[in-house]
C-alpha positions, -999 to 999 in steps of 0.1 A, spaced: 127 194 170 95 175 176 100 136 191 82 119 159 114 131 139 140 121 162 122 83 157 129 86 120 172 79 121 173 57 95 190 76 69 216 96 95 227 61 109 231 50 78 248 79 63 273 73 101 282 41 91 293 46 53 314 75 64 333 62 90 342 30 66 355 54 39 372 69 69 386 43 83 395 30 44 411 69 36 431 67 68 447 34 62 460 46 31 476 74 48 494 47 75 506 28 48 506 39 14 533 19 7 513 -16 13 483 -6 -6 498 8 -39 496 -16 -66 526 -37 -72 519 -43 -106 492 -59 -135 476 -85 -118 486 -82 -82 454 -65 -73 435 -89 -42 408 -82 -27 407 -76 12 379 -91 31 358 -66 56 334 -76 81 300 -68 75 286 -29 90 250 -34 107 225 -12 98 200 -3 124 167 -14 118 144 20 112 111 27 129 77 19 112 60 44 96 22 42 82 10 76 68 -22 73 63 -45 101 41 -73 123 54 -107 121 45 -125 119 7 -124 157 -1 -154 171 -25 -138 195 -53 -155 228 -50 -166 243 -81 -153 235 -117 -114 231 -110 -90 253 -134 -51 237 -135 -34 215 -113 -45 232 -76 -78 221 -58 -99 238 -40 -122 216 -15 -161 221 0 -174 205 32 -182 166 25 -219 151 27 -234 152 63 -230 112 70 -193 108 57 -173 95 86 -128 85 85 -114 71 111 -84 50 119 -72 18 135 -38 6 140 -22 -21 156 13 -19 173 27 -55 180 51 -59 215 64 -91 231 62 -105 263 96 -96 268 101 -62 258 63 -48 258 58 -25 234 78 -5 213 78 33 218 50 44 193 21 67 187 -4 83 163 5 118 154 -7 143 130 13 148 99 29 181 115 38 160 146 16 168 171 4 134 195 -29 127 190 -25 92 209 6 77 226 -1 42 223 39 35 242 62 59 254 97 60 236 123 44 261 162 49 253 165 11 255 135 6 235 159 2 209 188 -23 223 188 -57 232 194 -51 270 152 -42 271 149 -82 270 162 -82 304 132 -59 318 102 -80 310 69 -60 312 41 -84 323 17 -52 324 17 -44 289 -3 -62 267 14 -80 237 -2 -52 213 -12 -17 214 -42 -7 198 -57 23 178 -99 19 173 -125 38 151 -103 68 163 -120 95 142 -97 120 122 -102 148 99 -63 151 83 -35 129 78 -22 113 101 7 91 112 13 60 128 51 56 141 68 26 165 102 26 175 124 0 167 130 -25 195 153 -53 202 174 -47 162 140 -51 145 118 -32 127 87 -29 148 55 -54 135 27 -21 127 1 -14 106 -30 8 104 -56 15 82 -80 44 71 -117 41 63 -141 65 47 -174 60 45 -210 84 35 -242 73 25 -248 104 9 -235 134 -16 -213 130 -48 -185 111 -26 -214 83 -17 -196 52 -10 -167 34 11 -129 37 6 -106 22 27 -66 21 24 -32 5 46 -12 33 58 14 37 34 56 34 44 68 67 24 91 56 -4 108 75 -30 97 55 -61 59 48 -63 37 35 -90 -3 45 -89 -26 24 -117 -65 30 -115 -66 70 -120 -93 84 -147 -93 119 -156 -125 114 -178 -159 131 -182 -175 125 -144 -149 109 -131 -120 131 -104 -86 123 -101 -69 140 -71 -31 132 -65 -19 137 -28 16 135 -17 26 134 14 60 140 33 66 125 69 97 132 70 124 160 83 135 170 50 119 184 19 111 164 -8 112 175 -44 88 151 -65 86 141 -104 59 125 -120 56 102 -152 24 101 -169 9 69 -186 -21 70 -206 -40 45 -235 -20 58 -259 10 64 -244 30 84 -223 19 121 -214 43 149 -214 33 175 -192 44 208 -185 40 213 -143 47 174 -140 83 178 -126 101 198 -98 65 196 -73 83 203 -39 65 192 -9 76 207 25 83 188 57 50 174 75 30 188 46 7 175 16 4 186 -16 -22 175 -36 -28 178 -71 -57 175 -98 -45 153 -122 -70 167 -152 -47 192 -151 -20 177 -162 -35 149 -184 -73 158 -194 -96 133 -207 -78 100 -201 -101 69 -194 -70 51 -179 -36 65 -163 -9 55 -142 14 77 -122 53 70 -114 61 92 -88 98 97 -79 106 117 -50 146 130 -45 152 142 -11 124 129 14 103 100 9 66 107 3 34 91 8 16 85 -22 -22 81 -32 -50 92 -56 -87 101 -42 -107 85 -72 -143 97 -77 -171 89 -100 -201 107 -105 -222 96 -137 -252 131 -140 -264 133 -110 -259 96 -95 -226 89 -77 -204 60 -87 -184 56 -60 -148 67 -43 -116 48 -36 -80 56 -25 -55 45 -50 -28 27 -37 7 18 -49 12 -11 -70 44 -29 -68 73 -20 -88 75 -35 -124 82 -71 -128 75 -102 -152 50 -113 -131 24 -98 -108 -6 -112 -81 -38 -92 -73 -59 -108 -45 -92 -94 -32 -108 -92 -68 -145 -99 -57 -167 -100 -94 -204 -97 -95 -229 -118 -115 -217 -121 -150 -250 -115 -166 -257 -83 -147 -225 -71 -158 -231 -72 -194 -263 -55 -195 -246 -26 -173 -212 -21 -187 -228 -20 -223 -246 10 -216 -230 46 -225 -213 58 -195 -212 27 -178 -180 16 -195 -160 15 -156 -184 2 -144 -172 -36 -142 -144 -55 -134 -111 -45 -154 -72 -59 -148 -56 -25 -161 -16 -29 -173 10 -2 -175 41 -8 -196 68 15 -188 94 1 -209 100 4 -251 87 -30 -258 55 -44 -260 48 -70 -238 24 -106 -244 6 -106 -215 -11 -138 -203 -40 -135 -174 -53 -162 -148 -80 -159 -128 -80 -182 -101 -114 -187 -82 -124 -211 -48 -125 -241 -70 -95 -232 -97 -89 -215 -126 -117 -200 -146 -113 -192 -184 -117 -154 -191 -134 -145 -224 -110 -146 -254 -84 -165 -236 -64 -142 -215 -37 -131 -233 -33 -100 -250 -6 -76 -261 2 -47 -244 16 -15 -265 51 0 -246 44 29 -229 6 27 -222 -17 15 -198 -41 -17 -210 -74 -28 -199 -88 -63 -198 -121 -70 -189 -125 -94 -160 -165 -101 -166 -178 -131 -181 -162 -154 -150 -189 -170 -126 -198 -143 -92 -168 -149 -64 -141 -139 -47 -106 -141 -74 -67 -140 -77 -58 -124 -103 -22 -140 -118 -2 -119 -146 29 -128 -166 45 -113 -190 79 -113 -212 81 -75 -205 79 -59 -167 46 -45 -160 31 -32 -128 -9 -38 -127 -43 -30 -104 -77 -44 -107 -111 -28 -106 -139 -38 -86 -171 -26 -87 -209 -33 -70 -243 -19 -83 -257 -32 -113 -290 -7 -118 -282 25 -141 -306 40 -116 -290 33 -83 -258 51 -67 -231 21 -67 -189 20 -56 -157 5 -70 -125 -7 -54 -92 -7 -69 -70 -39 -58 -32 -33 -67 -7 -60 -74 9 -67 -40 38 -85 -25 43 -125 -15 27 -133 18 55 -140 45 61 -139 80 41 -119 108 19 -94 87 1 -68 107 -34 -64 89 -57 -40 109 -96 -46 103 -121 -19 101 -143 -21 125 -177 -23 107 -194 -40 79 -191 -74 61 -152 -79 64 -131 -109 46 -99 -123 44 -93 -134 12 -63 -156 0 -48 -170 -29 -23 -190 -39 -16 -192 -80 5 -224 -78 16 -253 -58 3 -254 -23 3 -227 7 -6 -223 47 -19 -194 60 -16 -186 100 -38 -163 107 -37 -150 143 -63 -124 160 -61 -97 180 -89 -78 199 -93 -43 215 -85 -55 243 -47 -57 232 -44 -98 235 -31 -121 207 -60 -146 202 -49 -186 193 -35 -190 156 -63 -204 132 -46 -218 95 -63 -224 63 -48 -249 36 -51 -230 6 -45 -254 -27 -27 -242 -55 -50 -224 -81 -76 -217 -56 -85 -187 -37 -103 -184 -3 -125 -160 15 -124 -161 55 -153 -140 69 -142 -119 97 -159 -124 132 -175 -93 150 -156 -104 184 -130 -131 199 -134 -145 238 -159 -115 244 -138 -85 228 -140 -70 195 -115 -82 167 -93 -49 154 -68 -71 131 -45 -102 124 -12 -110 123 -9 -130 91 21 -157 79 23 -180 49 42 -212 46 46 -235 13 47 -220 -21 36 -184 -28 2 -168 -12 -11 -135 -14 -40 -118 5 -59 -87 9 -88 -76 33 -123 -71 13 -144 -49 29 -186 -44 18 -213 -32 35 -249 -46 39 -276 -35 22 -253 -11 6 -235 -10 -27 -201 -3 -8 -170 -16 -17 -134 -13 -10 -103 -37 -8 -71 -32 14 -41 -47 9 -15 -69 28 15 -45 35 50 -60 43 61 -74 69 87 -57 89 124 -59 85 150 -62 105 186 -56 113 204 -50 80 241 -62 71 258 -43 46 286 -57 26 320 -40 20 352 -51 3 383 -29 1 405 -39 -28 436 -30 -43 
């Protein structure tokens, strides 16, 4: 069995540790049976346990391979690809955080079969246990680094867990090409695999391409359903359920073929069996001119209220000359809304700008059918970077559009920003290494510190620098090329006060290019899991 499984002992630990407490639970009834049968109505107690640890997992990021051109006109569900345009370049960077203590975790960057491509830190048997603080590692620097390494497949980026936590990683993929159909920049944060995913932003249209990929890291096979939301509802399609995806494989999927013609769909995808990695490659092509190419990324679950940061909107006036024009409908800013439940939900949307809250057109609220995905224009606001806040009496998950080029003529990109989680402690956000980068940050309400730390190639943890971010305001931090003579490759990000969000905006000069990444979680660490025997 290749080494990158053996790192992935979550669910076997876990599995351990609930079987030996029903154990140890069956075989006390078998000592006394006498002492736990019930004495009669009412006598039932409960019997205090201590609580079982659950050891923290490693880190996984699987990150996609590059934009892939469809070859030919694509019949059913199964693509077929062609070579990509000449310029078009992916690569990766990662960060893997250590301590001064411990040095860094075991950890690497591996195809998705699990072959090594880099070793970043070799695996140690007490990488994992707390007796590694007694060996400190002076030598190693406080984080290991992945830069511009150029890929042509999926890849993975794995770290051990060290010291009962969850080891601080992240990585991120970037595609760029200044030339073909797939013209543009797309960037994404390698995604943890999960077994319940929600995708908003796909479009099935006339020129646009929708290309689901699913992705399985893991050791066993994964056996994935998908739900289907469109504008008018939900889509019931044959081919939709039972999609198995092997071990250290992707399967990807053209999602015309299940649900032609749809200006706006959102994907569930539930996985039984192994967790998956989940994306869509988003194209545009309007005749001959492109219109850009983003990677899809997962929304957070539904909920009453959802936060979008990184929503950059152009000039207002250039906007409504181009989106007015046939064909150019996605090509402005939109909030798009899926409503999975059977009740329609009032939605009410804030936009919150660097100096407050901006009205929207019409007021903001609207009502969203059950069972459908709805889209609000975000045009008519004043040019800036925004946070997008969304409430609602009936959960909703939600992503945002963002686009650049205003000229018919011209080829121009979009970005899709997802709804994302709180801001909290030690954030790992890797930094592509090229172009106009930002930080941007937002905080709806009340009042919010961001730390935000950087680290350069060089694998040292720069001094902290904090921004005050007030309530209703968001913030854009440009990112520098370099720090004390070495390139920047990433931050490690925290937030103090009431609730922040962020994501990394990403746009290249002289270039329509756009693409935003979002903050991932911040890693966990040693569980404690709860268990009462009663009788």
């Amino acid at each position: 069995m290749p080494s990158r499984w053996k790192a992935l002992p979550h669910a076997g630990r876990l599995g351990g540790v609930v079987s030996a407490i029903v154990l140890v639970a069956a075989g006390g009834g078998l000592v006394s049976a006498t002492a736990l049968s019930p004495q009669g109505p009412g006598s039932s107690r409960p019997v205090a346990a201590p609580l079982a640890a659950v050891p923290a997992g490693s880190s996984i990021g699987v990150c996609p391979g590059p934009a892939r051109l469809l070859e030919g006109a694509p019949v059913g569900t199964d693509p077929q690809f062609s070579p990509e345009s000449a310029t078009a370049k992916t690569d990766v960077n990662a960060i893997v955080l250590g301590s001064s203590a411990n040095g860094l975790p075991g950890s690497r960057l591996a195809s998705l079969e699990g072959g090594t491509l880099l070793e970043l830190a070799k695996t140690t048997p007490a990488s994992g246990s707390p007796s590694a603080a007694a060996k400190p590692a002076k030598a190693v620097p406080r984080a290991g680094v992945v830069s511009q390494r150029g890929v042509d497949a999926v890849t993975v980026l794995s770290a051990d867990a060290q010291a009962d936590r969850q080891a601080s990683a992240g990585a991120v993929m970037r595609y760029t090409a200044e030339d073909g159909d797939l013209r543009g920049l797309a960037a994404v944060a390698c995604q943890q695999p999960a077994n319940d995913l929600w995708l908003v932003g796909a479009n099935t249209a006339l020129g646009r391409t929708a290309v689901l990929n699913l992705s399985n890291a893991s050791g066993s096979a994964a056996t994935v359903s998908l739900e289907l939301f469109g504008a008018k509802g939900q889509i019931q399609a044959p081919g939709s359920r039972g999609l198995l995806v092997a071990p250290g494989t992707t399967r990807s999927i053209i999602l015309a073929g299940l649900a032609p013609g749809q200006e706006r769909l959102s994907v569930r995808v539930r996985s039984a069996g192994g967790p998956v990695a989940a994306g869509i490659q988003q194209s545009v092509l309007r005749g001959l001119t492109p219109g850009g190419v983003e990677f899809i990324a997962p929304a957070t679950a539904p909920a009453l209220h959802q936060v979008i940061s990184g929503v950059d909107i152009q000039d207002p006036a250039g906007l409504a000359g181009l989106t007015g024009k046939s064909g150019f409908g996605d090509a402005g800013p939109a909030l798009q809304i899926t409503v999975p439940g059977s009740a329609d939900a009032v939605i009410a949307v804030k936009l919150y700008g660097r100096d407050g809250q901006k009205a929207l057109p019409g007021g903001g609220v609207v009502t969203a059918k059950a069972g459908t995905v709805t889209e609000v224009p975000l045009s008519g606001v004043p040019a800036g970077p925004y946070t997008v806040a969304v409430s609602s009496d009936v959960s909703f998950t939600a992503a945002a559009r963002v686009t650049r080029g205003l000229k018919t003529e011209d080829a121009s990109d979009f970005a899709w920003s997802a709804a994302s989680v709180r801001l909290g402690s030690q954030h790992v956000v890797p930094v592509p290494a090229s172009g106009d980068r930002y930080l941007i940050f937002g905080a709806p309400e009340g009042r919010a510190t961001i730390s935000y730390t950087p680290i350069t190639a060089d694998g040292k943890v720069r001094p902290a620098a904090a921004a005050d971010i007030a309530g209703g305001t968001t913030a854009s931090i440009k990112v520098p090329a370099d720090v004390g003579g070495s390139r920047l490759v990433g931050y490690l990000v925290s937030a103090a006060g009431d609730p922040a969000y962020g994501a990394v905006l990403l746009q290249q000069d002289g270039r329509q290019d756009i693409s935003t990444v979002a903050i991932a979680p911040a890693a966990a660490g040693q569980e404690q899991v709860p268990v009462t025997l009663g009788y």
